[in-house]
NUTI-343593 format. One record per residue (C-alpha): residue in three letters; z, y, x. Coordinates in nm, 4 decimals, padded with zeros to 6 digits, always signed. Each point is the difference from the previous one (the first is absolute). Example, Ala and Ser with C-alpha at 12.3 -4.5 7.8 and 13.67 -1.06 7.14 Angstrom:
# residues 2
REC residuo       pz       py       px
REC     Ala +00.7800 -00.4500 +01.2300
REC     Ser -00.0660 +00.3440 +00.1370
This chain:
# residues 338
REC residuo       pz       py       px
REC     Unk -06.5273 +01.4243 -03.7888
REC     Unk -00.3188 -00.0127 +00.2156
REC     Unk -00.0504 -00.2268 +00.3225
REC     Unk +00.1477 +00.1738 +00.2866
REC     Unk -00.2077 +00.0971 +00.2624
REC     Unk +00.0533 +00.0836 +00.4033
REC     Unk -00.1701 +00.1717 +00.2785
REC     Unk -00.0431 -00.3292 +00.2114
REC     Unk +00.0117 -00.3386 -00.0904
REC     Unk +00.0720 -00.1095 +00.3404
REC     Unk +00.4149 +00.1235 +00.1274
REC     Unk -00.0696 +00.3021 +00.2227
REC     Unk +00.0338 -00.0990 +00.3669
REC     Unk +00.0610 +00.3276 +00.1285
REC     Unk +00.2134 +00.3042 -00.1088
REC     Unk -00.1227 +00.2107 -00.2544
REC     Unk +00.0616 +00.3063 +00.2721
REC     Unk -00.2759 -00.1310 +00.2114
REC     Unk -00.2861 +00.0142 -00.2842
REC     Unk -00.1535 +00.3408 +00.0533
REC     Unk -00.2837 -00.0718 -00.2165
REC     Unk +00.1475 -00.0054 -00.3139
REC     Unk +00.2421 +00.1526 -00.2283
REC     Unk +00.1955 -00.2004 -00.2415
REC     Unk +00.1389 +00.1383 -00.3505
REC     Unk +00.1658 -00.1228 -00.2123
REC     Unk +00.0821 +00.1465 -00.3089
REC     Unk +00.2148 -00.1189 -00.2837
REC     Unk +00.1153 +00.1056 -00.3324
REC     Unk +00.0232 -00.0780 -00.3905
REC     Unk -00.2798 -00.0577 -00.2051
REC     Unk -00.1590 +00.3296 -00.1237
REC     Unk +00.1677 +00.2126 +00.3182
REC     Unk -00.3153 +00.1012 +00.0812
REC     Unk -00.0310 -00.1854 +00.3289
REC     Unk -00.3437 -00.1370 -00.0722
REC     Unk -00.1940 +00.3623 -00.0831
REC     Unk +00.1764 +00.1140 +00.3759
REC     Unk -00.1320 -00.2343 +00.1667
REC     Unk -00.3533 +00.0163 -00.1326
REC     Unk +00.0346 +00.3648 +00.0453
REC     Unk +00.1242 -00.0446 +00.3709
REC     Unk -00.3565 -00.2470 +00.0422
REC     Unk -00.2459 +00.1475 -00.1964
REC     Unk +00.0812 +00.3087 -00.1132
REC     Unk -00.0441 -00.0466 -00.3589
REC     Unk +00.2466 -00.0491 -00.2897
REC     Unk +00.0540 -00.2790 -00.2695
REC     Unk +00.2441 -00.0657 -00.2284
REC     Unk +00.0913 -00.3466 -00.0043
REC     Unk +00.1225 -00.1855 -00.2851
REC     Unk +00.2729 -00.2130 +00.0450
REC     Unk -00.1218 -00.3039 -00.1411
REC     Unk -00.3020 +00.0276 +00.3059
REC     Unk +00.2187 -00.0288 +00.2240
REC     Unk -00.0170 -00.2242 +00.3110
REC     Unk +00.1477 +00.0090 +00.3837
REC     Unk -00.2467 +00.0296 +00.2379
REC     Unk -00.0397 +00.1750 +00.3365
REC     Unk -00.2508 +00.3099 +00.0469
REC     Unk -00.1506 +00.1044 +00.3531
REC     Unk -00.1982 +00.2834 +00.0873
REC     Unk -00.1058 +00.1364 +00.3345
REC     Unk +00.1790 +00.2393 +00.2060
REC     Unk -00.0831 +00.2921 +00.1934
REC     Unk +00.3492 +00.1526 +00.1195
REC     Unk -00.0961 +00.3025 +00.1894
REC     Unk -00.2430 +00.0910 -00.2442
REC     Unk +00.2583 +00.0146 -00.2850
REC     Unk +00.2379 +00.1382 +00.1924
REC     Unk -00.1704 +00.3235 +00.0951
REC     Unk -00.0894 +00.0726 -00.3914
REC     Unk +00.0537 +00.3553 -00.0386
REC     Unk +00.3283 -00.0921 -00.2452
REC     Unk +00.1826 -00.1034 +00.3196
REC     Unk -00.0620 +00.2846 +00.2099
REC     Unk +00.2925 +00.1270 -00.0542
REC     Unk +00.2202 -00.2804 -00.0714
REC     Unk +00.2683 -00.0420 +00.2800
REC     Unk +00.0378 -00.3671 +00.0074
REC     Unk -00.3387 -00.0810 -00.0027
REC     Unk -00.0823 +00.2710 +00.2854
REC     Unk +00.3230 -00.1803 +00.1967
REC     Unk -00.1239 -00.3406 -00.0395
REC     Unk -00.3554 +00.1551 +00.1490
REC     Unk +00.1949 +00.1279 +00.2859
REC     Unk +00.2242 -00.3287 +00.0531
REC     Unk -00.0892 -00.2826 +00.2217
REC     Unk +00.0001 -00.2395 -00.3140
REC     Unk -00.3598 +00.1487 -00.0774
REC     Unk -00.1859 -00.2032 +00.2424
REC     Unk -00.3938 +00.0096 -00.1205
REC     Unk -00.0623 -00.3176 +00.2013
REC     Unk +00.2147 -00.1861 -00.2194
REC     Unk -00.0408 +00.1520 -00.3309
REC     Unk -00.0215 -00.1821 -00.3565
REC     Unk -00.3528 -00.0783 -00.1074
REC     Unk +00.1032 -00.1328 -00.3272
REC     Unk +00.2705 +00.0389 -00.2650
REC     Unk +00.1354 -00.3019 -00.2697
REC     Unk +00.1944 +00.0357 -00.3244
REC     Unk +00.1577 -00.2606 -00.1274
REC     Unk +00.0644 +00.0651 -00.3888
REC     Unk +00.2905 -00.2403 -00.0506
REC     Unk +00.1100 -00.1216 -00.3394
REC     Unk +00.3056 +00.1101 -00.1204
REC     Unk +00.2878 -00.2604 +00.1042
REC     Unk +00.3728 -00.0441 -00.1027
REC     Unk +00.3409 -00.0428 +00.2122
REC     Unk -00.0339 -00.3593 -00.0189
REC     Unk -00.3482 -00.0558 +00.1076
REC     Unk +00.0517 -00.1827 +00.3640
REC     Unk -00.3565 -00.0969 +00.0297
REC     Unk -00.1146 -00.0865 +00.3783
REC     Unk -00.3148 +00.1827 -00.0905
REC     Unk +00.1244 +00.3418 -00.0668
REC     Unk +00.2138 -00.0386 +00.2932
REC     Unk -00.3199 +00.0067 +00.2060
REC     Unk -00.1326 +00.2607 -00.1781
REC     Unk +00.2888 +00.2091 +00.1164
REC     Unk -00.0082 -00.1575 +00.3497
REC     Unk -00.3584 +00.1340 +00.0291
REC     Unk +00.0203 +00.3151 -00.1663
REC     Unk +00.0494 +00.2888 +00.2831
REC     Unk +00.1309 +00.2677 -00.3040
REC     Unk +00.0952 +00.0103 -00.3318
REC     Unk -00.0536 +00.2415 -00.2976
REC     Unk +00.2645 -00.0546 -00.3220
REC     Unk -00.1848 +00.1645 -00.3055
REC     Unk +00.1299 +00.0971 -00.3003
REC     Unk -00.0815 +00.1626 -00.2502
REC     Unk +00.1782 +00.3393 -00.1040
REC     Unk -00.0487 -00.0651 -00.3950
REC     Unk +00.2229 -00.2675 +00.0422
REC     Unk +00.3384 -00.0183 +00.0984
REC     Unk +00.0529 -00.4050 +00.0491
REC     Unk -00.2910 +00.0038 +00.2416
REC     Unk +00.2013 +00.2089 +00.1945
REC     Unk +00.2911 -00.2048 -00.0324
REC     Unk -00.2062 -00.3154 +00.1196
REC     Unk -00.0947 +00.1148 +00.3292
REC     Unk +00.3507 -00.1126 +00.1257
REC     Unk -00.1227 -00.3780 -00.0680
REC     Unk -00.3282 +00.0672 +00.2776
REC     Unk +00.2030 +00.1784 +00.2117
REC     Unk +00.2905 -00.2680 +00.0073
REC     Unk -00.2980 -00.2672 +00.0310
REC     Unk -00.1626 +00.2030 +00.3375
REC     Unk +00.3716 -00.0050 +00.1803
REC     Unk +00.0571 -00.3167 -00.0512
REC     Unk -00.3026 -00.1806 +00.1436
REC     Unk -00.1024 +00.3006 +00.2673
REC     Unk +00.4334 +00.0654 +00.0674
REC     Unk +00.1850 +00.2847 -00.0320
REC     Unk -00.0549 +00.1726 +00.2978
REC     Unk -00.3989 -00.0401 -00.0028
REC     Unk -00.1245 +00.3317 -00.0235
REC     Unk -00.3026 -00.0647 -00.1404
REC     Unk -00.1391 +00.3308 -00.2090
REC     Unk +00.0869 -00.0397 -00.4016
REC     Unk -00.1514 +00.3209 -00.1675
REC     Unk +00.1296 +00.0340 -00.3824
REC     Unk -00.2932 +00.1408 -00.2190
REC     Unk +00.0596 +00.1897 -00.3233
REC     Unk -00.3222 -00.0721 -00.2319
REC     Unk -00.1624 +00.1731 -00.2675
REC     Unk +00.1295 +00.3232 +00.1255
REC     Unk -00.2679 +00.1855 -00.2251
REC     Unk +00.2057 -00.1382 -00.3094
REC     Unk +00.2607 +00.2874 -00.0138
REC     Unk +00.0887 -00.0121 -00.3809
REC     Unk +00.0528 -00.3455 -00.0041
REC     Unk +00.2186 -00.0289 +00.3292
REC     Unk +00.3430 -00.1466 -00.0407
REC     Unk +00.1011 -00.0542 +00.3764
REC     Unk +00.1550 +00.3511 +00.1339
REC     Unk +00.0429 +00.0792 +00.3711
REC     Unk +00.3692 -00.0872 +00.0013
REC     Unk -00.0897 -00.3888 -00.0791
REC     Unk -00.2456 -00.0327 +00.2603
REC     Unk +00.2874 +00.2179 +00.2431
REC     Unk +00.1979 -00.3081 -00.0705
REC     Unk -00.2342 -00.2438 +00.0297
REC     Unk -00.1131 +00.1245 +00.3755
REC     Unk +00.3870 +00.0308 +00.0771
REC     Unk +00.0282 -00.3844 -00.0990
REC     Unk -00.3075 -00.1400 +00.1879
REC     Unk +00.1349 +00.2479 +00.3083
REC     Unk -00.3675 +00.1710 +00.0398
REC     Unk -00.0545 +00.3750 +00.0617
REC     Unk -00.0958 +00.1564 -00.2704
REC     Unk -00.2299 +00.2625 +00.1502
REC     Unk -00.2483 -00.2222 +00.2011
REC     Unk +00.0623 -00.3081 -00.2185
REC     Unk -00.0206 +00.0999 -00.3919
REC     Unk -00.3757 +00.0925 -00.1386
REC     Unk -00.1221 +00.1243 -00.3349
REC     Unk -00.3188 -00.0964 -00.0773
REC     Unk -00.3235 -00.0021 -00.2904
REC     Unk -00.2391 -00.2391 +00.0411
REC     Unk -00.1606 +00.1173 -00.2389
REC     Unk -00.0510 +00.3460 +00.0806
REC     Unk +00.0304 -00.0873 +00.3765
REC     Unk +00.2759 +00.1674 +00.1052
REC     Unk +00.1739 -00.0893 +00.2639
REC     Unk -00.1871 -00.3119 +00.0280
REC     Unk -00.1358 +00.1311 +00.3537
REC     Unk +00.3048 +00.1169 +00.1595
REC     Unk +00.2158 -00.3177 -00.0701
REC     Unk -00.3138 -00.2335 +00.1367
REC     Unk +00.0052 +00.1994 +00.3353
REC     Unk +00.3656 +00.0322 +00.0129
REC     Unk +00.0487 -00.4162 -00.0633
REC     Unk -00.2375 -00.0466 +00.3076
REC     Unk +00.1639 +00.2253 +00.2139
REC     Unk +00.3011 -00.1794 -00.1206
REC     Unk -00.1203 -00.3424 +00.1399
REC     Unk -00.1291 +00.1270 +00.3085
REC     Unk +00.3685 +00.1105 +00.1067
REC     Unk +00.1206 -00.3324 -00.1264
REC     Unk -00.2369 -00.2062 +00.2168
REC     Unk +00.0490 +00.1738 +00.3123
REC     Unk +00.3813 +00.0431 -00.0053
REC     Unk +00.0035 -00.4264 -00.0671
REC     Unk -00.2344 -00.0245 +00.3012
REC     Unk +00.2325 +00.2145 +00.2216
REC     Unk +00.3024 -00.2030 -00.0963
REC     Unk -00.2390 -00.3294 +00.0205
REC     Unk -00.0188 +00.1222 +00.3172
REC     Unk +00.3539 +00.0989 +00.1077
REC     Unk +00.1453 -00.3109 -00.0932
REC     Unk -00.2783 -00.1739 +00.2270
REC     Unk +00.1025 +00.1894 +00.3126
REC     Unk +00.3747 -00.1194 -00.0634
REC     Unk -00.0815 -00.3768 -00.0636
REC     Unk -00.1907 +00.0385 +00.3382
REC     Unk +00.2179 +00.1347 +00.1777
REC     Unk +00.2614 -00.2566 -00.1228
REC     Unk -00.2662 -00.2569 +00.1370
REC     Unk -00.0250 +00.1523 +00.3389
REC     Unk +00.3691 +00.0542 +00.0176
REC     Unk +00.0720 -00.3958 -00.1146
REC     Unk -00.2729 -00.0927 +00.3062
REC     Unk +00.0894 +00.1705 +00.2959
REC     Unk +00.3245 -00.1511 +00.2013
REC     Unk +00.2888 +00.2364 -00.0509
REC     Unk +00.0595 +00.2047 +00.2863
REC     Unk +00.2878 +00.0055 +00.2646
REC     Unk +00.3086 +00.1506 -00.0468
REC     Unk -00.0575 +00.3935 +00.1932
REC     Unk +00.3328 +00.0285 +00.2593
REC     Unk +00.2370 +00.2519 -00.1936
REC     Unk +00.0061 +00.3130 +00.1767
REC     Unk +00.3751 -00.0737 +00.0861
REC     Unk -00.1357 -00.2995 +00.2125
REC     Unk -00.2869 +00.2150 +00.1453
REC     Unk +00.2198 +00.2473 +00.1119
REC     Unk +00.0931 +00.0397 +00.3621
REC     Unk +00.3674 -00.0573 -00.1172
REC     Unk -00.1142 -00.3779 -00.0020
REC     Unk +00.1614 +00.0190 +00.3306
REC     Unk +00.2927 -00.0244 -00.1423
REC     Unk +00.0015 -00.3130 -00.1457
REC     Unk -00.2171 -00.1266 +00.3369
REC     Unk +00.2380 +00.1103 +00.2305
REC     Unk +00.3053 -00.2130 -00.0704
REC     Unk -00.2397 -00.3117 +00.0265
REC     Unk -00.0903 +00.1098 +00.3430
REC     Unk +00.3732 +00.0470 +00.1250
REC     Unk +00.0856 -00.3340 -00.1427
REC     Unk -00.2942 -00.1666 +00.1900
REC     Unk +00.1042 +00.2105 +00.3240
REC     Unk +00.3718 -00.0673 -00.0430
REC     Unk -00.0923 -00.4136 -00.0416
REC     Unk -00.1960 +00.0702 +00.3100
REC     Unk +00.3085 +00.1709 +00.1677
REC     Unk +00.2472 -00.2746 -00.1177
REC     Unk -00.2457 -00.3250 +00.1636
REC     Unk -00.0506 +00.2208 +00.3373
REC     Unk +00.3873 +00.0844 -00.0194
REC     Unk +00.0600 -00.4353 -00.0513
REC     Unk -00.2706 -00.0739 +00.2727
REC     Unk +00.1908 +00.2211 +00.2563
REC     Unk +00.3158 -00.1699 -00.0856
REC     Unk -00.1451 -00.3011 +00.0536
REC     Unk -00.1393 +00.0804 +00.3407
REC     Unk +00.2871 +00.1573 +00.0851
REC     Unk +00.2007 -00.3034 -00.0467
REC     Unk -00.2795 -00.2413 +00.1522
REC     Unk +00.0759 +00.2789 +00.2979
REC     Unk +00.3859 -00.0026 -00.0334
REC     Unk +00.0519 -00.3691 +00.1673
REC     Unk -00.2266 +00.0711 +00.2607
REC     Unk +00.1168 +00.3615 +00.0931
REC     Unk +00.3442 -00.2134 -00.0080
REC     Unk -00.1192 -00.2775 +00.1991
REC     Unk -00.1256 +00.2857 +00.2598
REC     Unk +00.2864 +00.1942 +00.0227
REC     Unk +00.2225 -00.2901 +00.0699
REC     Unk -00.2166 -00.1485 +00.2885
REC     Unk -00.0231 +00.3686 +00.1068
REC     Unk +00.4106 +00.0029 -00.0113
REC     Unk -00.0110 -00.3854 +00.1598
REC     Unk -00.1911 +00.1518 +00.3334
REC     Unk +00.1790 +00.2946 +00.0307
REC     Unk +00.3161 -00.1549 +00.0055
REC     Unk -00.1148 -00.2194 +00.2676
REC     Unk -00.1091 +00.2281 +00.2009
REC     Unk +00.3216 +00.1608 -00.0606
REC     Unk +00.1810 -00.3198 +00.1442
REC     Unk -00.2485 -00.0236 +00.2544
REC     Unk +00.0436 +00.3444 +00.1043
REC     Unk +00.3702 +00.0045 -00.0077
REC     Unk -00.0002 -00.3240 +00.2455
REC     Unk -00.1607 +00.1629 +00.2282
REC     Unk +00.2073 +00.2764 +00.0235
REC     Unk +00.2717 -00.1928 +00.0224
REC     Unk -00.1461 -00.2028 +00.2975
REC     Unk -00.0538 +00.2383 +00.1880
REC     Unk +00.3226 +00.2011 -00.0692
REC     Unk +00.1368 -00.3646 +00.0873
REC     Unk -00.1945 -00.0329 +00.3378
REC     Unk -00.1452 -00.3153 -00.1523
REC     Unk -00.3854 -00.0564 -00.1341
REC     Unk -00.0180 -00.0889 -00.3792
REC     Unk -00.1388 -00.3053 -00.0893
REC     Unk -00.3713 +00.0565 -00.2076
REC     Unk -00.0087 +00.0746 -00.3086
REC     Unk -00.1744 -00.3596 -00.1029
REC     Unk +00.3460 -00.1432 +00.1577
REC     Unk +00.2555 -00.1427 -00.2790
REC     Unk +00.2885 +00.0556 +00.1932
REC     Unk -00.0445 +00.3859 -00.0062
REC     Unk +00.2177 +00.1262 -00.2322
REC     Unk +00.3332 -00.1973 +00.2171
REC     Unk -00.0839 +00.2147 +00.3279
REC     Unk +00.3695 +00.0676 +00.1511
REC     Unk +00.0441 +00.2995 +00.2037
């Protein structure tokens, strides 16, 4: 097998999604699929048959002019081409300028070289060729297509486009529609938008799939960069949420309610009623400071009126008697003898 070759020698430092300048291809099959005429086809134009014992991996790039192949009279009436016009994928400003094959050499199951890992992990599509004269070549696609989800994942939706080669060679064709039915069931791809028949050769085809892959990797960059983007937002907002102090506790709308009162007013009673109880106590108190004294009062009150009384029944006495009473300073007044 031939030295491997990659797009960059240096590891990529940013996504794939965000390199609008160029569109990466790989494309992969067994020796003698036909891979090799495509792809000069798809950069020159012109045909060659190559001979398998020529046969070396290397990369092809032409330049690109996207809106000029797009509006070839062959697409005017092709719906997905005049929808991806329409979209807001098709941004001129940030078109490809220049396309690259990579014509990989045909690998088994067990190759687990680093190398065609990157290869894969710079590719932005890529086209399985077989050829339809041969029914093994079909058969082999499974080991590419195994070797794509396992280094890009399972759920990468990067475009894989399965090309039937050598269309032009009817009477020696052994692989019938049902087998390639299968074979697009297995690798879950539509059949419709992701199955092409095509002559190098005769150029047929050639054209439509070229367009159609490019379109293909436009969609796939922009929908990474939107969910590049997404996922951005969210770790940002995590970061905002993580800085800012947590805030207060809102008051229920049970507590904001003017029944609060309810639960207020029992507080206030209590406080008045322990206001009532120490006035009630202090009163008590001064009324028995005042009890002694009232007491004291009253009996000196009693004291002098009784004396009086005395006094004042002496002297009526004396003078019912005919005789003066003594004074009422005299200790001898209470024995007066009538």
């Amino acid at each position: 097998m031939s030295g491997l070759l990659i797009y960059d020698a240096q590891p990529q430092q940013i996504p794939r999604c965000y390199d609008s300048s160029v569109s990466r291809i790989m494309v992969m099959g067994d020796t003698g699929s036909g891979k090799t005429s495509f792809i000069l086809r798809c950069i020159n134009g012109t045909y060659r048959d190559i001979d398998s014992g020529l046969y070396m991996e290397d990369i092809y790039r032409r330049t690109l002019n996207l809106p000029l192949l797009l509006h070839d009279p062959i697409f005017a009436s092709d719906h997905d081409v005049q929808e991806f016009l329409d979209s807001n994928v098709y941004d001129k400003r940030a078109l490809p300028k220049e396309a690259d094959f990579l014509d990989a050499a045909p690998f088994e199951i067990a190759d687990f070289s680093e190398l065609r890992n990157q290869q894969i992990l710079q590719s932005d599509a890529f086209i399985l060729c077989f050829d339809t004269t041969s029914e093994e070549s079909l058969l082999n696609l499974r080991t590419y297509q195994r070797r794509i989800e396992r280094v890009r994942g399972i759920d990468d939706t990067v475009p894989v486009l399965i090309v039937a080669t050598k269309a032009d060679m009817v009477s020696e064709r052994k692989v019938g529609s049902d087998e390639v039915l299968e074979t697009m069931a297995r690798f879950e791809l539509p059949y419709e938008t992701h199955f092409f028949e095509v002559s190098s050769k005769h150029n047929t085809n050639v054209k439509n799939l070229f367009a159609k892959t490019l379109i293909m990797v436009e969609r796939y960059k922009y929908q990474q960069r939107y969910m590049n983007q997404q996922r951005l937002d969210e770790e940002q907002r995590a970061q905002l949420q993580q800085s800012s102090p947590s805030p207060s506790p809102s008051p229920s709308p049970e507590s904001s309610s003017p029944n609060s009162d309810e639960e207020i007013g029992p507080v206030s009673s209590k406080v008045q009623l322990i206001h009532m109880k120490s006035g009630d106590i202090q009163m008590q108190q001064s009324q028995q400071q005042q009890q002694p004294q009232q007491q004291r009062t009253q009996r000196t009150t009693h004291n002098k009126s009784s004396s009086r009384s005395i006094i004042i029944s002496e002297k009526t006495d004396a003078i019912e008697c005919g005789t003066p009473a003594k004074s009422a300073g005299s200790s001898d007044s209470c024995c007066v003898i009538c």
